[in-house]
C-alpha positions in Angstrom: -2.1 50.9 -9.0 -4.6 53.6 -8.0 -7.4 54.5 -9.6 -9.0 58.1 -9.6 -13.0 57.4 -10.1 -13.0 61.2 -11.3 -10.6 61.3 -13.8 -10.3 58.1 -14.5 -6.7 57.6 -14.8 -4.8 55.2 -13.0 -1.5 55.9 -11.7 1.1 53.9 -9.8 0.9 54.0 -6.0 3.2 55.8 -4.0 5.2 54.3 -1.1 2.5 56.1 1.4 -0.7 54.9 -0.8 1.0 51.5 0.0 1.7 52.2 3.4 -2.1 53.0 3.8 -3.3 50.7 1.9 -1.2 47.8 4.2 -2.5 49.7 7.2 -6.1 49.4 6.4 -5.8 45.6 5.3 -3.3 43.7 6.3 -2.7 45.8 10.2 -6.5 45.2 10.7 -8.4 42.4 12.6 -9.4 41.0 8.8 -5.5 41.3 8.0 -5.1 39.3 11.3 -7.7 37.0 10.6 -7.0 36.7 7.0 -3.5 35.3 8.1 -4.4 32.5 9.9 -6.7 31.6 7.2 -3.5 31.3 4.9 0.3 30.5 5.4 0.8 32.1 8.0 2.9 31.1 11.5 1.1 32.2 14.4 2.5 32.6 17.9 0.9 33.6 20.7 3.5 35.9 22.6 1.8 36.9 26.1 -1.4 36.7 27.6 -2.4 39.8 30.0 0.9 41.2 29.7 1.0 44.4 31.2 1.7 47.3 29.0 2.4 51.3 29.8 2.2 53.4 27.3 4.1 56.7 28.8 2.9 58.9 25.5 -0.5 59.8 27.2 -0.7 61.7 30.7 -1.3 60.3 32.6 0.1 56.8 31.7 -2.1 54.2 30.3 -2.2 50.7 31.7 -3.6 48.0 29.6 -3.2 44.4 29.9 -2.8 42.6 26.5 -2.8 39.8 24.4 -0.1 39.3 21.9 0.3 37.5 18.9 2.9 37.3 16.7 1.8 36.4 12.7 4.6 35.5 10.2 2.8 35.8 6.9 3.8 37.2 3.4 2.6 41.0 3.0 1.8 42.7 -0.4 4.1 45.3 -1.0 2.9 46.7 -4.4 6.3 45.9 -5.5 5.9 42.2 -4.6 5.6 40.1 -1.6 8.0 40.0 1.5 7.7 37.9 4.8 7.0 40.3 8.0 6.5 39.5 11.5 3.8 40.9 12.9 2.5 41.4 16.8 -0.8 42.2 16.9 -2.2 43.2 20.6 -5.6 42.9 22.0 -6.5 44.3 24.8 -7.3 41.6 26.6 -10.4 42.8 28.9 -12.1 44.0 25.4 -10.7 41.8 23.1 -10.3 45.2 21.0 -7.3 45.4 18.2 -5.3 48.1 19.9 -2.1 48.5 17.7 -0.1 46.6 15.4 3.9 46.2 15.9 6.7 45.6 13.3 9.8 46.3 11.4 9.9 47.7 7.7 13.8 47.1 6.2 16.4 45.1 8.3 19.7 46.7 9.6 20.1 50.3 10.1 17.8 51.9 7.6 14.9 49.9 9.3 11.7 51.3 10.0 9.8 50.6 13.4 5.6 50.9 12.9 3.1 51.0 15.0 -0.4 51.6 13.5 -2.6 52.0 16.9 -6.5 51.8 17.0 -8.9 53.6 19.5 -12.4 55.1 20.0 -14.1 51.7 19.2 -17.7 52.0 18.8 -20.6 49.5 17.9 -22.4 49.9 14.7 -24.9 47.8 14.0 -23.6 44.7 16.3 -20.4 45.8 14.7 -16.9 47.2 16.3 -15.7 49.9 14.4 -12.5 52.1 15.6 -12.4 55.7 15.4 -9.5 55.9 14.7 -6.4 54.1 13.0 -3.0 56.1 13.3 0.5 54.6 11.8 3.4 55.8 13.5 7.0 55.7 12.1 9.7 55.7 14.1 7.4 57.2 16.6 6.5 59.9 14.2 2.6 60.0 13.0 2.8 59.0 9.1 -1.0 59.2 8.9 -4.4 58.7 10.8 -7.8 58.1 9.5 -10.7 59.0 11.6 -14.1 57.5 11.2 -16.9 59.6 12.3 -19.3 57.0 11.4 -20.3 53.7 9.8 -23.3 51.6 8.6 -23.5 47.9 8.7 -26.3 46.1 6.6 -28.9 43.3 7.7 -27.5 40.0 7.1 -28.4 38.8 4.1 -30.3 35.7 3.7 -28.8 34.3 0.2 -28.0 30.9 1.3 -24.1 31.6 0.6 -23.4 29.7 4.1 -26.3 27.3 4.4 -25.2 23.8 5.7 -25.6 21.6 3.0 
């Protein structure tokens, strides 16, 4: 469901409102982190692997660290099971994309959402900007051109007891 705050009508989402909205939460660090925090199957796939992305001229080098997170998804429709590799770059520690299949057989879809431009705001890293790719076409990106983190609160939420 999607709500518009102006109108105030709420409307079924559309395949791409879901596709964002998976992007945004689930192919995030907090997705990631979210996971393991569940029922999720985590795997850790490569440490420093070397990766080449031939996209960019010249060719970017990055060594990563990849996991791959079985975990049930949200689909709007329901839940499904995907597996997941998230990669990190592994000097930064930085999300740098998100790697998986949508569909099985030959009407499968490959995404990668990528991140980039990661800033600090506050003592907080924020990328800017998120791109999902579909079979190597762009489906969207968001670009953040700023962000405001708040002083920790001190409400006692997380005290020791």
């Amino acid at each position: 469901m999607v709500a518009d705050p102006v109108s105030a009508k709420v409307t079924a989402a559309t395949a791409t409102d879901q596709a964002l909205m998976e992007t945004l939460q689930a192919d995030s660090v907090d997705g990631f982190l979210q996971a393991m925090d569940g029922q999720a199957a985590m795997t850790v796939i490569a440490r420093s692997a070397r990766s080449v992305d031939e996209r960019t001229r010249p060719a970017t080098i990055q060594d990563l660290d990849i996991y791959e997170v079985v975990a049930a998804v949200d689909t709007g429709a329901g839940k499904v099971v995907r597996a997941k590799h998230y990669c990190f770059d592994a000097a930064t520690h930085m999300l740098t994309r998100v790697r998986y299949l949508l569909g099985s057989g030959e009407s499968s879809t490959q995404v990668e959402v990528s991140y980039s431009g990661w800033t600090n705001a506050g003592g907080q890293a924020v990328p800017g900007r998120i791109e999902r790719r579909e079979n190597g076409v762009s489906a969207f990106a968001v670009a953040i051109h700023g962000a405001g983190m708040s002083a920790a609160a001190k409400d006692g939420v997380f005290d020791q007891p």
